[in-house]
N, C-alpha and C positions, 0 to 999 in steps of 0.2 A: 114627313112622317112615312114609314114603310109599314105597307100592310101587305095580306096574305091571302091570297081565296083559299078558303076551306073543301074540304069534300061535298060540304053540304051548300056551298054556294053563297055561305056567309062570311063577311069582311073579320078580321081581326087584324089590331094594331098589335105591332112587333113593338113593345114602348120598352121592353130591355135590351133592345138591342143596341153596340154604341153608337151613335152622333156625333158626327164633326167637333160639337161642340162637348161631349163628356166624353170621348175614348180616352183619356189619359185617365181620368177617375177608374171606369172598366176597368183597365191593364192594372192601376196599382190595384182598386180591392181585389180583384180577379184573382191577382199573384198571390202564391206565400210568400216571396218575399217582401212584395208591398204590404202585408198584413204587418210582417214582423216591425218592418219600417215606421208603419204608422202605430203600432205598438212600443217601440224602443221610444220613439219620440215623447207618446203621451204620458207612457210611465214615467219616465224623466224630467218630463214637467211640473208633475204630477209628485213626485220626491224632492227637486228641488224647493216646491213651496209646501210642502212638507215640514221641511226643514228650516224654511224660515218662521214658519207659523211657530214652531215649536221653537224658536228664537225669541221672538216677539212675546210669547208667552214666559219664557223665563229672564224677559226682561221683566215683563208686569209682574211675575209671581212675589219680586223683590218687595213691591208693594203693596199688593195685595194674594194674600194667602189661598185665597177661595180658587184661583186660577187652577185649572186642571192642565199639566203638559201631556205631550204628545209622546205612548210609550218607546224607552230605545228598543225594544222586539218592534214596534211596527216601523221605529226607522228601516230597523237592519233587514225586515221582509222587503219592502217597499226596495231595497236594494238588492234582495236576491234577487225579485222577478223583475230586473231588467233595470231598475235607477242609478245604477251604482255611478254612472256618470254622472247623473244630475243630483248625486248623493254628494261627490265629490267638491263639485262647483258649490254646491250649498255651503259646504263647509268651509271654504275659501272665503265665498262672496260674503257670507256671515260670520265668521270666524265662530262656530258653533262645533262643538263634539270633537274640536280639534286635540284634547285632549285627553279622552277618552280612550284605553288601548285597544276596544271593541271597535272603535270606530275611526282610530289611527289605523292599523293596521287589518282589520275585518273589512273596509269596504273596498279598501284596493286590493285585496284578496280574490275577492267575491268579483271584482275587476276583470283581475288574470285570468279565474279561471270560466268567466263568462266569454272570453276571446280564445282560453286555450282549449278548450274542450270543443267548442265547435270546429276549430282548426283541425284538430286530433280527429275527429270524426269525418270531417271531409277528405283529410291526406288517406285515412284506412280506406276511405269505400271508393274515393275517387283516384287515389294510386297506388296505394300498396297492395289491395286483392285486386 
């Protein structure tokens, strides 16, 4: 453990500081790009079962009426802010909303332009000005 003498003569532990055993933790939260990282992942798992729930529910709804499904507006959010992968795989893995033209063609949309726009923003500031 790393401590510090103070001005006044008193000990304090450095306990944020990293350790052998959590600098890799540091570095990812530390970064933004680890934040994003650990963001893209969770929203993505997080739409994925999503997506299945909202499966599972309109299997039961066949049978019983009372069931509430999961709305397509919060599909299609839950894939603007980042699921749009794990939106995709849903739809596969589930064969759900594969017919849908909001959701045939709106989430690999929202795909493109979640990979083209970042790109576009990096080529303007990091090579064309």
């Amino acid at each position: 453990m790393k401590t510090a003498l103070l001005s006044a003569g008193s000990r304090e532990k450095f306990l944020y500081l990293p350790e052998a055993h959590n600098d890799f933790i540091w570095a990812v939260v530390g970064s933004p790009w680890g934040l994003l990282a650990i963001w893209l992942v969770l929203i993505n798992v997080i739409t994925f079962f999503v997506f299945g729930l909202d499966k599972w529910k309109a299997k039961r709804k066949e049978k019983n009426e009372k069931v509430r499904r999961v709305p397509e507006k919060t599909l299609l959010i839950l894939s603007a802010l980042g699921g749009s992968v794990g939106a995709l795989l849903a739809m596969r893995a589930f064969r759900h909303k594969t017919l849908h033209r909001a959701f045939k063609f709106g989430v690999p949309l929202i795909l493109i332009l979640q990979t083209v726009i970042p790109f576009g923003l990096w080529l303007y500031f990091a090579v064309i000005r």
